[in-house]
N, C-alpha and C positions, 0 to 999 in steps of 0.2 A: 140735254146732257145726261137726264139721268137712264133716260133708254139706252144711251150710247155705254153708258158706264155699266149696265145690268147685262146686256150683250156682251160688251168687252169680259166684262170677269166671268161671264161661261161660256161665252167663246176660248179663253185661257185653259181654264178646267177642267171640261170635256175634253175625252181621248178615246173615243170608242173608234176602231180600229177598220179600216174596208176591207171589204170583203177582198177586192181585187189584190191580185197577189202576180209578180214575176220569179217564173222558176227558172232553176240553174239555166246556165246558157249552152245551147243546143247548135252547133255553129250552121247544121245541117236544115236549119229551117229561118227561113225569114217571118213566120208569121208568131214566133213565138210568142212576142211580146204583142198581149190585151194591151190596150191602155183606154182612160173612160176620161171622159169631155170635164173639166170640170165648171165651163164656163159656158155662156148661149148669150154673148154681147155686143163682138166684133166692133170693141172699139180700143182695143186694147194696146200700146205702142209696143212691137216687137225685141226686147232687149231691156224693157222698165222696167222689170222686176225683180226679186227677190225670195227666198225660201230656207226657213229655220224650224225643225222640227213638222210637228202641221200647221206651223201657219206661213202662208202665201200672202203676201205682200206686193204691191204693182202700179202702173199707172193707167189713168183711163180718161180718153178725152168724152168728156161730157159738158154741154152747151158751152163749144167754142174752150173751151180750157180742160188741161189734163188736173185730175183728181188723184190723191192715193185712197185707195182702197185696199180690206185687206180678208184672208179668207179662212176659217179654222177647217183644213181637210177631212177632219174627221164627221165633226156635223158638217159641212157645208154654208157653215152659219158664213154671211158676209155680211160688211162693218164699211162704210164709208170715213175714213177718216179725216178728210179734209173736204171743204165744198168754198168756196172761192172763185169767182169768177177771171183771176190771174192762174197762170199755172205753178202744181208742185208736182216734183218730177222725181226722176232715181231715188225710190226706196230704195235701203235697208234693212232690215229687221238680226234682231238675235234676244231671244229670251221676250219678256214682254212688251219691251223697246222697240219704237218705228221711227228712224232719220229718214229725213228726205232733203231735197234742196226746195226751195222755197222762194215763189217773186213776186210776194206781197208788198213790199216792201221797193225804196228806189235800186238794191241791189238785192243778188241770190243771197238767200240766210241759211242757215241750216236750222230745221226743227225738230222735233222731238216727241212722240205722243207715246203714254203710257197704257198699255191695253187693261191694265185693272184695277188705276187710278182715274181711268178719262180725261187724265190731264194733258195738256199741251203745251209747248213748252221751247221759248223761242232761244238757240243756242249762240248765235255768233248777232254784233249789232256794228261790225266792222262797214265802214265805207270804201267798199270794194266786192266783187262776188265773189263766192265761196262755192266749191262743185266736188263731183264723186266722192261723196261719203261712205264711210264703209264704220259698221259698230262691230265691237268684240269685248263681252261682258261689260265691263260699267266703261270702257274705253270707244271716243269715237274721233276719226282719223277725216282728215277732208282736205282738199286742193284750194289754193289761195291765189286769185286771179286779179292783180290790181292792174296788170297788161297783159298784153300779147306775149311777150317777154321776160317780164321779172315776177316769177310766180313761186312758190314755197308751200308747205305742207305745215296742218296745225295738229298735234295729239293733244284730248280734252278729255280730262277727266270726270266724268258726271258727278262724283260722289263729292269729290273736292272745288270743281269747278276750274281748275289750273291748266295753265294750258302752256304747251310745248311748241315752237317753232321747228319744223324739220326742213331742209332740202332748198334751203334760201337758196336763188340762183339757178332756177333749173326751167326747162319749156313746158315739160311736161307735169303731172302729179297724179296722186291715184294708185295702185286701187283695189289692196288687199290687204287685212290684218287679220293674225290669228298670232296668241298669245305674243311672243316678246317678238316676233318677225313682223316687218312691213313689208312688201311687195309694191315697186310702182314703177310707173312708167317716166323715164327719162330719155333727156337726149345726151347723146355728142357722136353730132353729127348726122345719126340717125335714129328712131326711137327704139329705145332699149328696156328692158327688164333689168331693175335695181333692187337688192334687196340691202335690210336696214335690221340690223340684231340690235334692241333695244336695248339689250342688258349688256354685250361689250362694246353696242357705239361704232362695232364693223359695219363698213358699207360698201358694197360691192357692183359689179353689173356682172347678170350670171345668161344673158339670152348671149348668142352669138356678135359679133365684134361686125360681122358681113352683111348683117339680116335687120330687116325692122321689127319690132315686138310690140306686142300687146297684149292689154288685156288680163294681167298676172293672178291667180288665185293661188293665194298660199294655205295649205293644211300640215299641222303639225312641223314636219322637215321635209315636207315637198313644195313644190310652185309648179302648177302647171301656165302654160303661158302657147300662144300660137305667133311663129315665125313668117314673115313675109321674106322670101329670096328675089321679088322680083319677078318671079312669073305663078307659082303659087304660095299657098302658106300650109302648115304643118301644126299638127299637138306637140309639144316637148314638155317633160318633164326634165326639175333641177333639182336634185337630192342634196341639201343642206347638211345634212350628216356628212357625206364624201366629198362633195361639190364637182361630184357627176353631172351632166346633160344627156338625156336620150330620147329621141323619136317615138312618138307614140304610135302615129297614124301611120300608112304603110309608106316608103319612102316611090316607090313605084307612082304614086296618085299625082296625077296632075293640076287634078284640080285644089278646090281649097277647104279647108279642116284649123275650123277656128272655132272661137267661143266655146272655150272650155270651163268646166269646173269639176273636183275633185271633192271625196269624201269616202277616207280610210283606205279601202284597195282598189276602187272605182271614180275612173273618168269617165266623163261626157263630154262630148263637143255636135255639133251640126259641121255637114262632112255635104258635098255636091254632087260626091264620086261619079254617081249614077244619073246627074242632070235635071237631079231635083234636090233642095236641101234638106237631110233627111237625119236624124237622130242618132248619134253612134255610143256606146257603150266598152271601155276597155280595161280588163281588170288585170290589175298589176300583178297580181300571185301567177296567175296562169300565162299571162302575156297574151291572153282570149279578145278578139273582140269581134262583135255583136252589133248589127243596125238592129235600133229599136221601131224606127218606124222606116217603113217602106214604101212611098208611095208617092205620086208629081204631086202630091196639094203644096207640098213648102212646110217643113218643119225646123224650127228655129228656136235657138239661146235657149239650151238643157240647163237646168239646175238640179242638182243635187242635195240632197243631206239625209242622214239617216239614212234608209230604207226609199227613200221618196225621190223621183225624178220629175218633175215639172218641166216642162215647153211649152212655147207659141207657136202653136200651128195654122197657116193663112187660111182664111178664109173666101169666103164672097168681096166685104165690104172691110174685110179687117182680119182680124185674129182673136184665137180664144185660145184658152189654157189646157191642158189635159196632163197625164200623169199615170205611172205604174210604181207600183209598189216592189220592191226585189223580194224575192222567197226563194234562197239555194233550195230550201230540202222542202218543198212545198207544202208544207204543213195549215197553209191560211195565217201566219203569223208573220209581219214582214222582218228582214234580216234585224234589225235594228232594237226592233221591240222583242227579238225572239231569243231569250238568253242561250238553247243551243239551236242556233240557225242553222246545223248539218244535223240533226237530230230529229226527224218528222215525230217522234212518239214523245219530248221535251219541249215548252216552250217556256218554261216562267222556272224559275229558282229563288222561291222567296226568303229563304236564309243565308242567301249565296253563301252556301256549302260544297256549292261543285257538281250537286245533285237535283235533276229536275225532282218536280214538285209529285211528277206521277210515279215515281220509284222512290220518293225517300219516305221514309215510316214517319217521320218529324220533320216536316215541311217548313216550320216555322224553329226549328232548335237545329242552329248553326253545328253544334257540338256532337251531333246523334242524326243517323242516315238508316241504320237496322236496326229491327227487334225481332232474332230470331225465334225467341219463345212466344214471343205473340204477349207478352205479360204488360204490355204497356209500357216499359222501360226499356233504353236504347243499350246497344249493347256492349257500346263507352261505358255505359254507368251500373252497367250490372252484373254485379260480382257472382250469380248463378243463370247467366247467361242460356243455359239450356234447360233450366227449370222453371215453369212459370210461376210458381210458388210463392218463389222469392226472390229479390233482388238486391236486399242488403247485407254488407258483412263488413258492420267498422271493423272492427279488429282484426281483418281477415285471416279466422282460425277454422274456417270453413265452415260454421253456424248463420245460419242465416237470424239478422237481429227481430226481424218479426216477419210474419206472412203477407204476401198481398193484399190488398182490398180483395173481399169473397173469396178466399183461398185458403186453405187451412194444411196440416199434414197428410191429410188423406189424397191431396192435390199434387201432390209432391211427386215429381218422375223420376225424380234423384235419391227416393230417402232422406230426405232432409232434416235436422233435426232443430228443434227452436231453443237457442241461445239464450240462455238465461241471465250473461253477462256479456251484453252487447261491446264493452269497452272494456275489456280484459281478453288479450289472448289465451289467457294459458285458462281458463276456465270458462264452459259452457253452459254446467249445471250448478243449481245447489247440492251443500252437503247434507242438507236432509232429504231430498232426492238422492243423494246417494243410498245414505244408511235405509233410507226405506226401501232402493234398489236391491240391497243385500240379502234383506228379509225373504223375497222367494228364491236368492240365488242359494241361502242357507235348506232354506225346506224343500229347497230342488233335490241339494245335497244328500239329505235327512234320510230323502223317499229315495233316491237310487240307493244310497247304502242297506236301508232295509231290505231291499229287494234283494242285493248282493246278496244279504247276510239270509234271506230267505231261500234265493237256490241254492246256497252253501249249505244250511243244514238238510232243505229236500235231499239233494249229493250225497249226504254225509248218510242219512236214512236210507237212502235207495240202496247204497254201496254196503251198509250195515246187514240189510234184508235179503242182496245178492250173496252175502258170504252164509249167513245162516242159511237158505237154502245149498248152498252149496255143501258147507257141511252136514244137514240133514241129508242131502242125497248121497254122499260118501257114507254117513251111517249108514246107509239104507241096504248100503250093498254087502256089511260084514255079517257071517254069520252066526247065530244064537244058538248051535250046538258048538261046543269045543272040540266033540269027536271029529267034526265035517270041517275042522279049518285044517289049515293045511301046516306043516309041520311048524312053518316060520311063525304063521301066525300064532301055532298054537303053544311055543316055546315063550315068545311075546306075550301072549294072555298071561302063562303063568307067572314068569317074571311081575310081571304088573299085580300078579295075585299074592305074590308073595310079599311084594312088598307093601302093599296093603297091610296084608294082617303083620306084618313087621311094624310098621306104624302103629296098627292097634294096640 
């Protein structure tokens, strides 16, 4: 038990991811789709199994009785979870929970094993058998067999233990749940596809009125289910939102296209078309569909979830398992696990901000995606966005409140200036930085006016020096006899003579 229990919780754990990958669909090629073995047992019962995340769940007949077994994709680690010389048959799995039916016991039980508790854990102890179970979160749903005839449906709540009588009166039971919808199979008249809304208690039949059904898988507000008409059978999907019906597979095919399952925009079913039973793939956005395998071996009962398709492919002596992972944009990352699955250069967004991890500056800060300045702060939060300098400005008065780490004003591509009242707008500096700013703006003053007042008197000197030569050169040209000047001058002099000695 304790082996089982140290495998079980890192069989859980581990999620290291394969390599193999399925790219976009290429309608033009059949061999598109790799797909890799994941089994070498060939004892496997065609239809036993199960598929939640990476783990594979299944039946397998080993000395004279089938066993469940169970497989984590990612290591490959496999886990026997039952060994019993009676058979347990149709797993289910979801989350770390495994139901099966069970006939240890004088009737079928339903059990329950925990992958990383080790525990086991026997669920119904009714005198009568119990069949197709199906789990969805802590809820597990199963068919009630006390006859041929008078059979009913049980919902059981793990947590609580309570349990719900459904569909008293009916032939059939089974054999799908996903949140508040049931999907199962009924009669009247002929067997039909019933669905059951837990929360208004509507119950309806949504396959055709003319056809026989089975098989229902319901996801989210879809069911897919395959229709028998009496000479072949068909994929249909029922849209619960509209409570539309439409043909999946092509209506042309003669032959038969059943065993479906569904997960978000992708069906699967095994299809004969070509005279061997061979894998098909069909995605609801595009209306595309795709054989995944092509070939006479016999390929049977597709599962889906996540990114992950599982089948039973025939063998020699039996059948083994194999699988492809989906990859639209082929990056190595399968759709599921690849947050932009049309994005090859994107696979992981760990602050789911919308932004893969290899383009956002803050990988881990939901709130910040750029740092244009390269400063280390996002450009949500930084009020000098294009200067690395700085990035703060409570007040925003356009001061930055201090410098980066290693950064000072010489750093600054902005001119930036440091805030000396980080939480006051209307002031950035002190006032004795100011009055001490004055002091050179006063001697600035001081020295241009001296200068002023320095070319002014040079001016005043040059212009003083320009007239005395001037007039020394006008003196220069009168003449110093009175006989040789000319009558005006000489009438002039005397005047000027007389009245000189008049003055005397």
């Amino acid at each position: 038990m304790k082996y089982i229990l140290v495998i079980s919780i890192s069989f859980l754990l581990l999620s290291i991811s394969f390599s193999l990958t399925l790219g976009g669909f290429d309608a033009s090629s059949n061999d598109l789709f790799e797909f890799e073995r994941l089994t070498d047992r060939c004892s496997m019962r065609m239809g036993g199994h199960d598929l939640y995340g990476d783990i594979l769940v299944w039946q397998e007949y080993i000395e004279d009785s089938y066993d469940i077994f169970a497989m984590n994709l990612s290591t490959r680690e496999t886990i026997q979870i039952t060994d019993d010389e009676v058979d347990q048959k149709d797993p289910a799995v979801y989350g770390h929970r495994i139901i099966w039916v069970d006939h240890r016991n004088e009737f079928q039980d339903i059990y329950m094993y925990d992958l990383i508790t080790g525990i086991e854990t026997r669920i119904t102890e009714d005198n009568y058998n119990q069949g197709q179970p199906d789990i969805y979160e802590n809820k597990i749903f199963w068919g009630n067999y006390p006859d041929s005839v008078d059979r009913s449906a049980t919902l059981y709540d793990i947590d609580t233990k309570e349990e719900m009588v459904l569909f008293e009166g009916i032939t059939n039971v089974g054999y799908s749940m996903y949140g508040n919808y049931i999907a199962y199979m009924g009669s009247s008249g002929q067997t039909a596809i019933r669905l059951l809304d837990l929360d208004s208690g509507e119950e309806k039949q949504i396959s055709s009125t003319v056809t026989q059904a089975w098989e229902p898988q319901v996801y989210q507000d879809k069911v897919v289910y395959f229709e028998y008409n009496f000479v072949n059978s068909g994929v249909y999907l029922y849209n619960i939102s509209n409570s539309t019906q439409i043909r999946l597979s092509k209506e042309n095919i003669t032959t038969n296209q059943m065993k479906c399952s569904i997960w978000e925009n992708y069906v699967v079913w095994e299809d004969n078309r070509e005279g061997t039973m061979n894998c098909y793939l069909y995605d609801l956005n595009t209306g595309e569909e795709m054989n995944i395998t092509n070939d006479d071996t016999g390929n049977f009962c597709p599962i889906i979830h996540n990114d992950t398709i599982v089948w039973a492919r025939q063998v020699t002596s039996g059948s083994d398992f194999f699988m492809v992972r989906l990859d639209r944009d082929n990056d190595g990352v399968g759709d599921h696990s690849d947050d932009f699955p049309d994005d090859p250069q994107e696979t992981i967004d760990t602050d789911n901000d919308g932004v893969g991890d290899n383009s956002d500056a803050f990988p881990e800060d939901p709130l910040e995606t750029v740092d244009t300045d390269d400063d280390g702060t996002g450009d949500n939060s930084d009020s000098f966005l294009n200067d690395p300098a700085a990035s703060m400005d409570s007040d925003l008065d356009g001061y930055p409140d201090r410098w980066n780490d290693g950064r000072s004003e010489t750093d600054s591509s902005t001119g930036l200036i440091l805030d000396e009242y980080p939480d006051d707008p209307e002031r950035w500096e002190s006032e004795k930085k100011k009055e001490t700013s004055i002091i050179p703006m006063i001697l600035g003053a001081v020295f241009i006016f001296i200068i002023i007042v320095v070319v002014f008197v040079l001016l005043l000197m040059k212009k003083k020096k320009d007239d005395e030569e001037q007039i020394s050169d006008e003196a220069s040209h009168i003449p110093l006899d009175e006989n040789s000047m000319p009558d005006e001058a000489s009438n002039e002099y005397e005047l000027k003579q007389k009245d000189t000695e008049g003055t005397n």
